[in-house]
N, CA and C atoms as an extended XYZ file, in Angstrom:
213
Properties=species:S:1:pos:R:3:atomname:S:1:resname:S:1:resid:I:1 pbc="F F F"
N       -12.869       10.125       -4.456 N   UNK     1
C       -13.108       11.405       -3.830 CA  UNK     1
C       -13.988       11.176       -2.604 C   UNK     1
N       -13.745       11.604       -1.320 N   UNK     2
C       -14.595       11.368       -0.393 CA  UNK     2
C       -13.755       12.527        1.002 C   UNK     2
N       -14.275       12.338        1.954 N   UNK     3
C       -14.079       13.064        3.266 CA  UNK     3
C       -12.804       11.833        4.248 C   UNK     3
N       -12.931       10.553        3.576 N   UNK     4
C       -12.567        9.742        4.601 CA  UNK     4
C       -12.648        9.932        6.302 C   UNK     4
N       -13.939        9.866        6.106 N   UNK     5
C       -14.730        9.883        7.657 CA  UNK     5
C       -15.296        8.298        7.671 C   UNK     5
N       -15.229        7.334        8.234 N   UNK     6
C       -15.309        6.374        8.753 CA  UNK     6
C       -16.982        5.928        9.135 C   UNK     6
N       -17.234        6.868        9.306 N   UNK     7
C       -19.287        6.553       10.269 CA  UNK     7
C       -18.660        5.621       11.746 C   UNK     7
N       -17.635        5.623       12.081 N   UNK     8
C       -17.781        4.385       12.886 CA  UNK     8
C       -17.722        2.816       12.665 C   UNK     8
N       -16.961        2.949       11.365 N   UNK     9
C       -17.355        1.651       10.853 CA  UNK     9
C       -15.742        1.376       10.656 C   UNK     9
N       -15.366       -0.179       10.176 N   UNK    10
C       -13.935        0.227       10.050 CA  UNK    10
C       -13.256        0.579        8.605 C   UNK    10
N       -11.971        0.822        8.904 N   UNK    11
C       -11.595        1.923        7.945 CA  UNK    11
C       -11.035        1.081        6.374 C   UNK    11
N       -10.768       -0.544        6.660 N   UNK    12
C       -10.993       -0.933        5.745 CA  UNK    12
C       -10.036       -0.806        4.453 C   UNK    12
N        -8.448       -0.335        5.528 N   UNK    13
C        -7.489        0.080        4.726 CA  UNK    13
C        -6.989       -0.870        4.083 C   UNK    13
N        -6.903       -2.236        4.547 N   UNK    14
C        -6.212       -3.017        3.431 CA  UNK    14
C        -6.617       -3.840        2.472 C   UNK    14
N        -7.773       -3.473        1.946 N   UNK    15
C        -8.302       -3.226        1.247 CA  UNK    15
C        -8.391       -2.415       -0.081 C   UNK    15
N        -8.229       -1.013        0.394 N   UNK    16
C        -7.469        0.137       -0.274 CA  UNK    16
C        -5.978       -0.237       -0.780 C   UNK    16
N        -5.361       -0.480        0.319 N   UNK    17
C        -4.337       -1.038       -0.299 CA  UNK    17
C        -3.777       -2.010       -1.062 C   UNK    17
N        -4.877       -3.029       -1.296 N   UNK    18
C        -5.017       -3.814       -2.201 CA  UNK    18
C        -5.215       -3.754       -3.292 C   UNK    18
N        -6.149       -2.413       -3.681 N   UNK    19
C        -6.730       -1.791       -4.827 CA  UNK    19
C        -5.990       -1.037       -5.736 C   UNK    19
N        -4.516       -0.207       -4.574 N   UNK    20
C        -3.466        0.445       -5.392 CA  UNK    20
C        -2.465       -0.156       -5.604 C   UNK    20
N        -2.315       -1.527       -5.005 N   UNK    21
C        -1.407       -2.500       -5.892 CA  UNK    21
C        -2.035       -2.853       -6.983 C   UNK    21
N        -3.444       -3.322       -7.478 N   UNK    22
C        -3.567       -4.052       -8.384 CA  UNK    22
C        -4.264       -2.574       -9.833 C   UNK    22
N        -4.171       -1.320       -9.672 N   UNK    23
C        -4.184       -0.369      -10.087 CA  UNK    23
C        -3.047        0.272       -9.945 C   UNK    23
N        -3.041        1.380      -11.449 N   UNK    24
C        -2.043        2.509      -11.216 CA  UNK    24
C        -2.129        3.173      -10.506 C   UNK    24
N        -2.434        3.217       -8.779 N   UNK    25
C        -2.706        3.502       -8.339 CA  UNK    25
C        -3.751        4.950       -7.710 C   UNK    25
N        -3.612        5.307       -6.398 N   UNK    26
C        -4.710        5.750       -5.994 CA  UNK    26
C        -4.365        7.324       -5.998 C   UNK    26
N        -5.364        8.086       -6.577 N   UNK    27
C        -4.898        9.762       -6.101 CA  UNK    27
C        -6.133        9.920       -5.394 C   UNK    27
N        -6.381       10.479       -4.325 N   UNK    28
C        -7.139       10.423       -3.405 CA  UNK    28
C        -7.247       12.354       -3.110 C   UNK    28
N        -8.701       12.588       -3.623 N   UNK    29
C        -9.196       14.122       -3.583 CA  UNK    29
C       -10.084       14.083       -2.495 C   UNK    29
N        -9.843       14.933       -1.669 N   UNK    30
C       -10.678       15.389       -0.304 CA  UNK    30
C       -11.776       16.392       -0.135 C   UNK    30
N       -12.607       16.743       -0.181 N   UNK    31
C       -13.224       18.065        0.130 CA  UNK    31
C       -12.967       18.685        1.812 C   UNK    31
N       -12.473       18.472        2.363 N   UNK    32
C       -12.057       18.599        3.955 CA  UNK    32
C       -10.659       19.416        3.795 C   UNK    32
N       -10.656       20.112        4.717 N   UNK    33
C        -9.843       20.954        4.549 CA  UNK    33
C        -8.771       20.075        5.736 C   UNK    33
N        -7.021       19.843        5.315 N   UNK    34
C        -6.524       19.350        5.628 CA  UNK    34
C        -6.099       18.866        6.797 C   UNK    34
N        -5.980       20.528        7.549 N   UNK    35
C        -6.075       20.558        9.013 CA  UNK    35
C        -7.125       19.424        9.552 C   UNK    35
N        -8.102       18.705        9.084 N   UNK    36
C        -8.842       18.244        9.520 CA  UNK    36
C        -8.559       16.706        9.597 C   UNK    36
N        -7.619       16.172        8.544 N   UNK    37
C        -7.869       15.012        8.250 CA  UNK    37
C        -6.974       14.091        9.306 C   UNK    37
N        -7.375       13.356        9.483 N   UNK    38
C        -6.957       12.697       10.999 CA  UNK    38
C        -7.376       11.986       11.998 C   UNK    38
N        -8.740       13.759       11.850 N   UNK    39
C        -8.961       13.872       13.618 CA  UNK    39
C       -10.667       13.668       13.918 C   UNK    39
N       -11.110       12.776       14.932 N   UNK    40
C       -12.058       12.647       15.002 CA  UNK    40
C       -12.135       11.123       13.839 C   UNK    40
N       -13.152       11.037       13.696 N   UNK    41
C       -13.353        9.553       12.698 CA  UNK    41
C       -13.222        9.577       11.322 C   UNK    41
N       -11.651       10.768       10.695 N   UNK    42
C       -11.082       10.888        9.474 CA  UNK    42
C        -9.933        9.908        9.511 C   UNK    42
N       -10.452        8.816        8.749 N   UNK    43
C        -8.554        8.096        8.389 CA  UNK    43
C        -7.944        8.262        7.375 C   UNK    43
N        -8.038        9.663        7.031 N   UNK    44
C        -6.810       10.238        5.649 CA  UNK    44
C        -5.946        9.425        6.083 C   UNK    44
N        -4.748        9.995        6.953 N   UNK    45
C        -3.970        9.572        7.721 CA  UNK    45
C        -3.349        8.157        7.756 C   UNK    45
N        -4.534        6.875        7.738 N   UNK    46
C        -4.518        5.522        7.378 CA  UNK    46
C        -4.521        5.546        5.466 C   UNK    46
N        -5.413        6.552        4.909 N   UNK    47
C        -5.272        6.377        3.588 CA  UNK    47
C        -4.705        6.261        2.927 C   UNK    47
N        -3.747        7.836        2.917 N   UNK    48
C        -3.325        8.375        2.673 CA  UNK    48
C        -1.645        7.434        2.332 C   UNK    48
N        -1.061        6.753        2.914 N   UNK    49
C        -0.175        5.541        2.996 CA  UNK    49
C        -0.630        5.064        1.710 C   UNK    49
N        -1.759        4.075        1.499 N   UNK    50
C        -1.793        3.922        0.404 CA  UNK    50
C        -2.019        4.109       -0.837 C   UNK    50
N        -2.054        5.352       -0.858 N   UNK    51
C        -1.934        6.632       -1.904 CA  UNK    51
C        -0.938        7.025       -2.989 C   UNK    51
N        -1.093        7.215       -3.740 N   UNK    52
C        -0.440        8.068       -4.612 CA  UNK    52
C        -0.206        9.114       -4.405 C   UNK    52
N        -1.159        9.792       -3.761 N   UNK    53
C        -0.937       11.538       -3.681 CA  UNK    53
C        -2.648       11.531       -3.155 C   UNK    53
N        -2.690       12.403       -1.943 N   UNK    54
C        -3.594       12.460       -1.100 CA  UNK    54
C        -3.986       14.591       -1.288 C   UNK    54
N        -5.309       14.484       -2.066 N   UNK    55
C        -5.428       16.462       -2.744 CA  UNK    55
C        -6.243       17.041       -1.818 C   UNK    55
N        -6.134       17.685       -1.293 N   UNK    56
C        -7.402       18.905       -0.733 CA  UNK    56
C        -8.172       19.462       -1.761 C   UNK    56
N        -9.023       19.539       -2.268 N   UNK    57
C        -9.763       19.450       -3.643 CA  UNK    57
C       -11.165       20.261       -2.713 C   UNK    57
N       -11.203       21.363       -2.467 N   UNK    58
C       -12.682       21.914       -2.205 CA  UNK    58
C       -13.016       22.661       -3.027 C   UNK    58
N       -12.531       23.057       -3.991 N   UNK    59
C       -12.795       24.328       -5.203 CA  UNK    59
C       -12.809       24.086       -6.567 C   UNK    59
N       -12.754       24.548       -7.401 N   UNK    60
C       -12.394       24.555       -9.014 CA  UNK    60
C       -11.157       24.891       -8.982 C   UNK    60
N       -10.297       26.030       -8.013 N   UNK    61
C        -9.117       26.160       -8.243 CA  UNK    61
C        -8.640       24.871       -7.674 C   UNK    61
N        -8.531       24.373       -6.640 N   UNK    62
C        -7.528       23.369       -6.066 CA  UNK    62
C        -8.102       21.946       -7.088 C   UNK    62
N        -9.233       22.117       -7.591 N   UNK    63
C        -9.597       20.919       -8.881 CA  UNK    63
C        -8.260       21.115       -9.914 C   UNK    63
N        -8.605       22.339      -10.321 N   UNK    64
C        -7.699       22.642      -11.571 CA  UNK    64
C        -5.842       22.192      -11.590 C   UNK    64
N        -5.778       22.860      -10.378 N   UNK    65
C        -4.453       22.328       -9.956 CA  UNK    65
C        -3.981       21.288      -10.102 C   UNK    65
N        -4.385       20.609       -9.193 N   UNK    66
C        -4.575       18.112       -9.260 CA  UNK    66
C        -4.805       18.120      -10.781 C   UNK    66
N        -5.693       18.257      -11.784 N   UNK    67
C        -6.268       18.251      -12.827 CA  UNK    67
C        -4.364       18.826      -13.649 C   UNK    67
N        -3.729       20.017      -13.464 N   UNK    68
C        -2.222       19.970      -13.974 CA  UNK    68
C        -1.644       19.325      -13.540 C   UNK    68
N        -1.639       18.566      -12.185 N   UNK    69
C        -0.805       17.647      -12.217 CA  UNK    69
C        -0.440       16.093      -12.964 C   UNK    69
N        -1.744       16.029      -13.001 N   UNK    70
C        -1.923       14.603      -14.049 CA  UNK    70
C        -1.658       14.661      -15.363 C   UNK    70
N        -1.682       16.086      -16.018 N   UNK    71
C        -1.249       16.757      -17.556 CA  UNK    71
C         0.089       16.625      -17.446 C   UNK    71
């Protein structure tokens, strides 16, 4: 769970992608509202590729939701 905002640092994707090969892989929950992810020093975008499923997760409802999907 994170913002995938970078600090300026690098993004360190293959890495990630290393992690969801050697795991059932990655579901990746955001608190950022989607429109956002991208832009400025967000690499959803780079993440998100190596993902399973990339959630907008800012609430209990959009928790609950992700939370039925895995049920």
């Amino acid at each position: 769970m994170g913002d995938a905002r970078n600090n300026n640092f690098s993004s360190g994707a293959d890495l990630l992608g290393e992690i969801g090969e050697m795991s059932a892989g990655i579901c990746w929950l955001n608190p950022e509202t989607s429109d956002f992810w991208g832009m400025g020093d967000s690499y959803m975008n780079v993440y998100a590729p190596c993902c399973k499923g990339v959630f907008e997760c800012r609430n209990i409802g959009q928790l609950r939701k992700f939370l039925e999907l895995l049920a």
